[in-house]
N, CA and C atoms as a LAMMPS dump frame, in Angstrom:
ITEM: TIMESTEP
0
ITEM: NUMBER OF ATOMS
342
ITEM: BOX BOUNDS ff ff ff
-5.0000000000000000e+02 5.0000000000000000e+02
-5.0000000000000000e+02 5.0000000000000000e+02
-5.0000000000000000e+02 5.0000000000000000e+02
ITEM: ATOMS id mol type element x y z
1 1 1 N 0.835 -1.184 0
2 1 2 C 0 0 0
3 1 3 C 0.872 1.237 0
4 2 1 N 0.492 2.124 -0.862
5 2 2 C 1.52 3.89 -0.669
6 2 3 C 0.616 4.591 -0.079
7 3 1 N 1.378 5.385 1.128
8 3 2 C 0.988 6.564 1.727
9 3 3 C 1.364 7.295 0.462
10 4 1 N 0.637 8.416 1.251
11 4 2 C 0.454 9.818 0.707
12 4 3 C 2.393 10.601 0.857
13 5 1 N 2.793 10.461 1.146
14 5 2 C 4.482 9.952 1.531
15 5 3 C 4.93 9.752 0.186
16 6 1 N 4.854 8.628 -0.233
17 6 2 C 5.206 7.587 -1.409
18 6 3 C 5.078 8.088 -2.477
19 7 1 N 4.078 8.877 -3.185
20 7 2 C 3.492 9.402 -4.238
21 7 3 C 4.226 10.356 -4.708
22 8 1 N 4.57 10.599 -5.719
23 8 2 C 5.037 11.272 -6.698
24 8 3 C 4.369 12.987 -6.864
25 9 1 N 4.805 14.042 -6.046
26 9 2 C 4.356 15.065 -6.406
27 9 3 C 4.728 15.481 -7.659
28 10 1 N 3.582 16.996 -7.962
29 10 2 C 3.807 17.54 -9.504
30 10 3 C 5.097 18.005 -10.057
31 11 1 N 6.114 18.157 -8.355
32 11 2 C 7.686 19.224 -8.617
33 11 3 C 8.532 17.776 -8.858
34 12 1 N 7.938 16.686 -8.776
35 12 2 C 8.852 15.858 -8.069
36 12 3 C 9.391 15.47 -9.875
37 13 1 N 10.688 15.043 -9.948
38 13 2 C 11.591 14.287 -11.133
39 13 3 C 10.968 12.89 -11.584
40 14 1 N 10.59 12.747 -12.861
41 14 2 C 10.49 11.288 -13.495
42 14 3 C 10.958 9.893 -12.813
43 15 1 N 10.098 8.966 -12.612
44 15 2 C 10.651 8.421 -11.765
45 15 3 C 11.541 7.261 -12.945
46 16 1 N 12.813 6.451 -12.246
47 16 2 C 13.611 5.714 -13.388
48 16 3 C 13.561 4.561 -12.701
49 17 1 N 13.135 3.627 -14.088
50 17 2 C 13.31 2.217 -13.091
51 17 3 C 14.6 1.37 -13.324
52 18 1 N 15.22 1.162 -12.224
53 18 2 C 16.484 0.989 -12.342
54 18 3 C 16.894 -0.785 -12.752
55 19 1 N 15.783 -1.454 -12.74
56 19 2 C 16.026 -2.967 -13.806
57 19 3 C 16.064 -2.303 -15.255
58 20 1 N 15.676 -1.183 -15.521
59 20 2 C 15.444 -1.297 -17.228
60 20 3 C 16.343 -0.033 -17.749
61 21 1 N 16.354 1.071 -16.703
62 21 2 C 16.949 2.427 -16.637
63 21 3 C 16.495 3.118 -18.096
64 22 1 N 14.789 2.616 -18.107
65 22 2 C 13.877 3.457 -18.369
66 22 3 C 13.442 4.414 -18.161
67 23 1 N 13.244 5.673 -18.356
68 23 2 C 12.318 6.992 -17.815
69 23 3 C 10.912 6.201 -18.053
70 24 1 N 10.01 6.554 -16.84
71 24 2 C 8.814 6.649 -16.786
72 24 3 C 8.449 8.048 -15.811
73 25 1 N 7.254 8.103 -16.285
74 25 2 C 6.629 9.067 -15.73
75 25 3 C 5.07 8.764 -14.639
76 26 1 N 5.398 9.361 -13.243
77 26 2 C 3.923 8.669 -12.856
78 26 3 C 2.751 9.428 -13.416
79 27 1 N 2.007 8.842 -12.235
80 27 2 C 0.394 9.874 -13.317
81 27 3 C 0.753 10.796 -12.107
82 28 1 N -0.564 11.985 -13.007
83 28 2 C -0.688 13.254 -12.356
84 28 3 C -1.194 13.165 -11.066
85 29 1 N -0.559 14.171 -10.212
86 29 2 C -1.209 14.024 -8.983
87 29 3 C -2.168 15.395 -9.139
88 30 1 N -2.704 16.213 -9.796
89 30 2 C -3.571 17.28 -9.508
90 30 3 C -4.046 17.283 -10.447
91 31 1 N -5.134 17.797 -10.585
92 31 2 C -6.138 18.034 -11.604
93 31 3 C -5.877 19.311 -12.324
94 32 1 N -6.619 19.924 -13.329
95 32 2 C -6.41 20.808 -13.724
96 32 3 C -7.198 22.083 -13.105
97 33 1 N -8.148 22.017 -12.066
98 33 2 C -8.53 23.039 -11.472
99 33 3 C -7.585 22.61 -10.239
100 34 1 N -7.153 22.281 -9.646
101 34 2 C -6.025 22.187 -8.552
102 34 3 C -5.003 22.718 -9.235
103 35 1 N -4.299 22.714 -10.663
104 35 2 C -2.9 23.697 -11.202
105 35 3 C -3.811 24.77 -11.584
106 36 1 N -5.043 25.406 -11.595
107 36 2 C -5.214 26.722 -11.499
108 36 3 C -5.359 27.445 -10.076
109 37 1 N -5.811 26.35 -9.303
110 37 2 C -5.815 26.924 -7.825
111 37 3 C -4.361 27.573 -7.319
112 38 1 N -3.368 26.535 -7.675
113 38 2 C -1.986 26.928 -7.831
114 38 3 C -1.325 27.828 -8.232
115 39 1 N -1.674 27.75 -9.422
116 39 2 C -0.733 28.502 -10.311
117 39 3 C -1.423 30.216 -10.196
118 40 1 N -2.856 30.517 -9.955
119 40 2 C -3.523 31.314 -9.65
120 40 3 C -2.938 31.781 -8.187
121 41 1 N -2.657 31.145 -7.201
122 41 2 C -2.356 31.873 -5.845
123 41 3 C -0.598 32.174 -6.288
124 42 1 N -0.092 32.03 -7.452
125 42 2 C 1.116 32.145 -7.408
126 42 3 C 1.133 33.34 -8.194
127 43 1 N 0.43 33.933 -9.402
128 43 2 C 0.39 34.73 -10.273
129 43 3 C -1.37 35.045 -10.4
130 44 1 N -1.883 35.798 -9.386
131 44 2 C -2.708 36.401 -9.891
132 44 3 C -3.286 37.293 -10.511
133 45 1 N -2.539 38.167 -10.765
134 45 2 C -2.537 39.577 -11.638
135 45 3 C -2.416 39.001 -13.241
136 46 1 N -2.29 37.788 -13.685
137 46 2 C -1.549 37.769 -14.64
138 46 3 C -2.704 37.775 -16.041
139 47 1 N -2.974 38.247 -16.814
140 47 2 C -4.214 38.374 -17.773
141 47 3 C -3.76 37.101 -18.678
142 48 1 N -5.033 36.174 -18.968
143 48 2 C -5.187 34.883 -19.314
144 48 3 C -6.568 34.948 -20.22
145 49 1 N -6.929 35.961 -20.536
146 49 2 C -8.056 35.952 -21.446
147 49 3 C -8.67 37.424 -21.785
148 50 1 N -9.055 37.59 -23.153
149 50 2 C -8.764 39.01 -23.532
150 50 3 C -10.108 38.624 -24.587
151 51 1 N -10.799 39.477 -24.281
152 51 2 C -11.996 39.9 -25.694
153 51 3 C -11.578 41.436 -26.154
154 52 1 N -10.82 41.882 -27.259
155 52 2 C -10.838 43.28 -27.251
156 52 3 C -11.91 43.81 -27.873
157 53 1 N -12.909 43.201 -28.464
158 53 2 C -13.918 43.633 -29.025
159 53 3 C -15.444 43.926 -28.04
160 54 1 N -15.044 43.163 -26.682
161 54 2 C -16.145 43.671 -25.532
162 54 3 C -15.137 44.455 -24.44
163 55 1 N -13.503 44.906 -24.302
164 55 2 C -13.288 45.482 -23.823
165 55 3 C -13.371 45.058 -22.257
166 56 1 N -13.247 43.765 -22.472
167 56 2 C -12.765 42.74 -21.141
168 56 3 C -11.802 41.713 -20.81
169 57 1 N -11.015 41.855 -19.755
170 57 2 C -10.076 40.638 -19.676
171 57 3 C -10.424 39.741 -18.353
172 58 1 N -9.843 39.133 -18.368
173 58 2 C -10.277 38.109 -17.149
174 58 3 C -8.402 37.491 -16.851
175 59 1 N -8.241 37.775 -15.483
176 59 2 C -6.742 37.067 -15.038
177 59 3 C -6.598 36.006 -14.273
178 60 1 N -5.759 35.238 -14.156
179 60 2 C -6.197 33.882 -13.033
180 60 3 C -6.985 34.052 -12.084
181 61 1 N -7.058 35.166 -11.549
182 61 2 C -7.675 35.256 -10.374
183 61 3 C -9.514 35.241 -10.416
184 62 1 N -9.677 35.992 -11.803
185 62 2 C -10.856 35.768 -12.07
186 62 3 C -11.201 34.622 -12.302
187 63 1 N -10.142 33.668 -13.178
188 63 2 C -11.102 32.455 -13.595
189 63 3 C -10.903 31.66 -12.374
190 64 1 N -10.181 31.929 -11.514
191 64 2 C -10.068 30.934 -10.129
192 64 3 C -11.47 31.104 -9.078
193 65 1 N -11.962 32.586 -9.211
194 65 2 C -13.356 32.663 -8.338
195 65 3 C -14.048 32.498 -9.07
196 66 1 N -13.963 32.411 -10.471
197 66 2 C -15.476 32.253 -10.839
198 66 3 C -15.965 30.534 -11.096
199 67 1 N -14.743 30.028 -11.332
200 67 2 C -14.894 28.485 -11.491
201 67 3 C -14.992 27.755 -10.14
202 68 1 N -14.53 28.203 -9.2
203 68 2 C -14.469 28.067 -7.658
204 68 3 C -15.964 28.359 -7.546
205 69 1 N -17.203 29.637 -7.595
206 69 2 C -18.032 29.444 -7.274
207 69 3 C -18.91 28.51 -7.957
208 70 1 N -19.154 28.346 -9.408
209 70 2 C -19.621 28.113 -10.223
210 70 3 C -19.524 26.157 -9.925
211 71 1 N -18.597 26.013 -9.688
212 71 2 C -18.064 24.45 -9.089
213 71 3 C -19.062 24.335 -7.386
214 72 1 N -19.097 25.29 -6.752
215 72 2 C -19.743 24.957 -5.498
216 72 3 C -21.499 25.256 -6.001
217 73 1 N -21.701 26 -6.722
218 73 2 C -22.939 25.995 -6.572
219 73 3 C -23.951 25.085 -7.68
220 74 1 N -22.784 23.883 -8.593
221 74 2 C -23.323 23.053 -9.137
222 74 3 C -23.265 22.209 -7.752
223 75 1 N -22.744 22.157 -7.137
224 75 2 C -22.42 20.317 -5.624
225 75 3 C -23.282 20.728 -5.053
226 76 1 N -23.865 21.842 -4.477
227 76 2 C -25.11 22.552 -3.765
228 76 3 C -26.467 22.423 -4.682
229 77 1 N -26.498 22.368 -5.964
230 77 2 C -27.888 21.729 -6.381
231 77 3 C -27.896 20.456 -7.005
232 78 1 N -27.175 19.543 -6.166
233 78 2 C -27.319 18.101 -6.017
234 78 3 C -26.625 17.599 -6.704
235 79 1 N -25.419 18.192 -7.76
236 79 2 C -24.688 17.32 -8.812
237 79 3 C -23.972 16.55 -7.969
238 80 1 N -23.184 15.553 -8.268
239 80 2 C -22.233 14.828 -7.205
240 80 3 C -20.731 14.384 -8.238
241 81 1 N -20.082 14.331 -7.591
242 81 2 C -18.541 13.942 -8.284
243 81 3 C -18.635 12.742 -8.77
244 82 1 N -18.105 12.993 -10.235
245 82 2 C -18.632 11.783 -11.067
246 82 3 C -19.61 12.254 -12.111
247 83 1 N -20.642 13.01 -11.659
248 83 2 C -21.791 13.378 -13.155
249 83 3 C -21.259 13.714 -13.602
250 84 1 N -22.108 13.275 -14.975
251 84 2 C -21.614 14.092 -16.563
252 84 3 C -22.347 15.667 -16.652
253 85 1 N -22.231 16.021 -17.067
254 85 2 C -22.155 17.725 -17.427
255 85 3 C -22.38 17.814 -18.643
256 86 1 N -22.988 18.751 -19.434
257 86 2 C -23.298 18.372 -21.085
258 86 3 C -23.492 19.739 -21.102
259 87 1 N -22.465 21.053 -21.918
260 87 2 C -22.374 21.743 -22.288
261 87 3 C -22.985 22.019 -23.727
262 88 1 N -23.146 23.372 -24.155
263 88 2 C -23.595 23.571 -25.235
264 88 3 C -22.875 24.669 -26.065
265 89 1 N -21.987 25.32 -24.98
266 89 2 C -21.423 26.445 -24.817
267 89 3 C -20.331 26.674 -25.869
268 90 1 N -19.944 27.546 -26.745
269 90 2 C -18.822 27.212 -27.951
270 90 3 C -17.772 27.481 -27.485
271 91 1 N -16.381 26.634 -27.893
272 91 2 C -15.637 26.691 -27.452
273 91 3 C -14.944 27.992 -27.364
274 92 1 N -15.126 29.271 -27.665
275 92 2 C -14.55 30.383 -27.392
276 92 3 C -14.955 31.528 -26.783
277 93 1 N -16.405 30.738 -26.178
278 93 2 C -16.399 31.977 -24.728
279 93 3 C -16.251 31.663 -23.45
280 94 1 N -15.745 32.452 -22.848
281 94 2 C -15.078 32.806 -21.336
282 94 3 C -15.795 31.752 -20.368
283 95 1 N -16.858 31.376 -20.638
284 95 2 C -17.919 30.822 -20.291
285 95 3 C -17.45 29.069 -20.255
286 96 1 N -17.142 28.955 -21.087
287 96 2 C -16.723 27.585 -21.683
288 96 3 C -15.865 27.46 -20.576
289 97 1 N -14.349 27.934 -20.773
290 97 2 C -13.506 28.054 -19.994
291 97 3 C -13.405 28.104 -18.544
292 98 1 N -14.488 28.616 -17.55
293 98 2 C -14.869 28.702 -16.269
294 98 3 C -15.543 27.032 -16.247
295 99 1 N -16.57 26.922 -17.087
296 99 2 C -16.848 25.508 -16.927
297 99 3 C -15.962 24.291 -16.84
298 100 1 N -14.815 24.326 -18.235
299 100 2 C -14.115 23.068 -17.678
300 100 3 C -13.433 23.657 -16.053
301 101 1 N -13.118 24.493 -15.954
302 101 2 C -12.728 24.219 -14.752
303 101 3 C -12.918 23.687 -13.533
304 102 1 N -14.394 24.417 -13.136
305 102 2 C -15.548 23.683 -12.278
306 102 3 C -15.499 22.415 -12.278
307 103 1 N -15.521 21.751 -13.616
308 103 2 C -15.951 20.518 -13.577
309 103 3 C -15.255 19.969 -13.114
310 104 1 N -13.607 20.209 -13.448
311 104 2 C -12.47 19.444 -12.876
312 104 3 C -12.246 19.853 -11.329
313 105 1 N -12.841 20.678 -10.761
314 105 2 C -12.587 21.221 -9.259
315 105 3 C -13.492 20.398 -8.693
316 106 1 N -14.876 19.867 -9.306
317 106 2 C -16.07 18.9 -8.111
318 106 3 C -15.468 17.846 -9.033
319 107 1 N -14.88 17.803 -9.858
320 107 2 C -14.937 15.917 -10.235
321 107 3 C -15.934 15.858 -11.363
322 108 1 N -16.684 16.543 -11.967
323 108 2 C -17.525 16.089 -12.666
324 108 3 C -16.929 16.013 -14.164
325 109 1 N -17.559 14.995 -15.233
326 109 2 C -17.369 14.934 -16.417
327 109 3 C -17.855 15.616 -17.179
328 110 1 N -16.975 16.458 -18.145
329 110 2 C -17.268 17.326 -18.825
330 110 3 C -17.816 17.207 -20.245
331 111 1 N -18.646 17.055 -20.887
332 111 2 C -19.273 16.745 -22.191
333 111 3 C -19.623 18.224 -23.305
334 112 1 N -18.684 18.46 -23.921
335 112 2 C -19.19 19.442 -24.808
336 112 3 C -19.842 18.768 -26.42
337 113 1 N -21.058 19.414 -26.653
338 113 2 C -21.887 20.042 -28.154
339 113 3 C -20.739 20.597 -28.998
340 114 1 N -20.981 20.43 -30.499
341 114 2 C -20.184 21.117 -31.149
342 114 3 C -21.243 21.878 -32.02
């Protein structure tokens, strides 16, 4: 059994297995709304999305609260980690983008419409 000890963090080096002195790589330990939670408390000022034609940007910090709420107030009307999610939303609004996040912050599966 591996503790939480044992596991391979995201900083941590490729692990090599030394019968074969293969590079392997483990799996990810964070999700992708956990490396925005991150990477957001590390650089929040930093602008990550730009409409110049509505004269709005959005910086980690925005997409970190808005996918942060947007993620709690789908688990608060009963979704549970694990549902599928079925978007309709096109892939190039801001909108889209807050969603995968959410989804990956409660666990849920993300299904986009084309």
């Amino acid at each position: 059994s591996r503790t939480p000890s044992s596991t391979m963090t995201a900083s941590a080096s490729p692990l090599v297995n030394k019968a074969t002195a293969v590079e392997t790589r483990g799996m990810a330990t964070m999700s992708a709304g956990g490396a925005l939670t991150k990477i957001a408390g590390e650089h929040p000022h930093l602008d990550v999305l730009r409409y110049e034609h509505k004269n709005m940007k959005f910086t980690l910090k925005h997409i970190e609260y808005f996918s942060e709420a947007l993620a709690i107030g789908l688990l608060e009307n009963g979704l549970q980690p694990g549902d599928a999610v079925l978007s309709w939303l096109p892939d190039h609004f801001s909108e889209q983008l807050v969603l995968q996040f959410a989804c990956s912050k409660a666990g849920f599966v993300l299904y986009t419409l084309d």
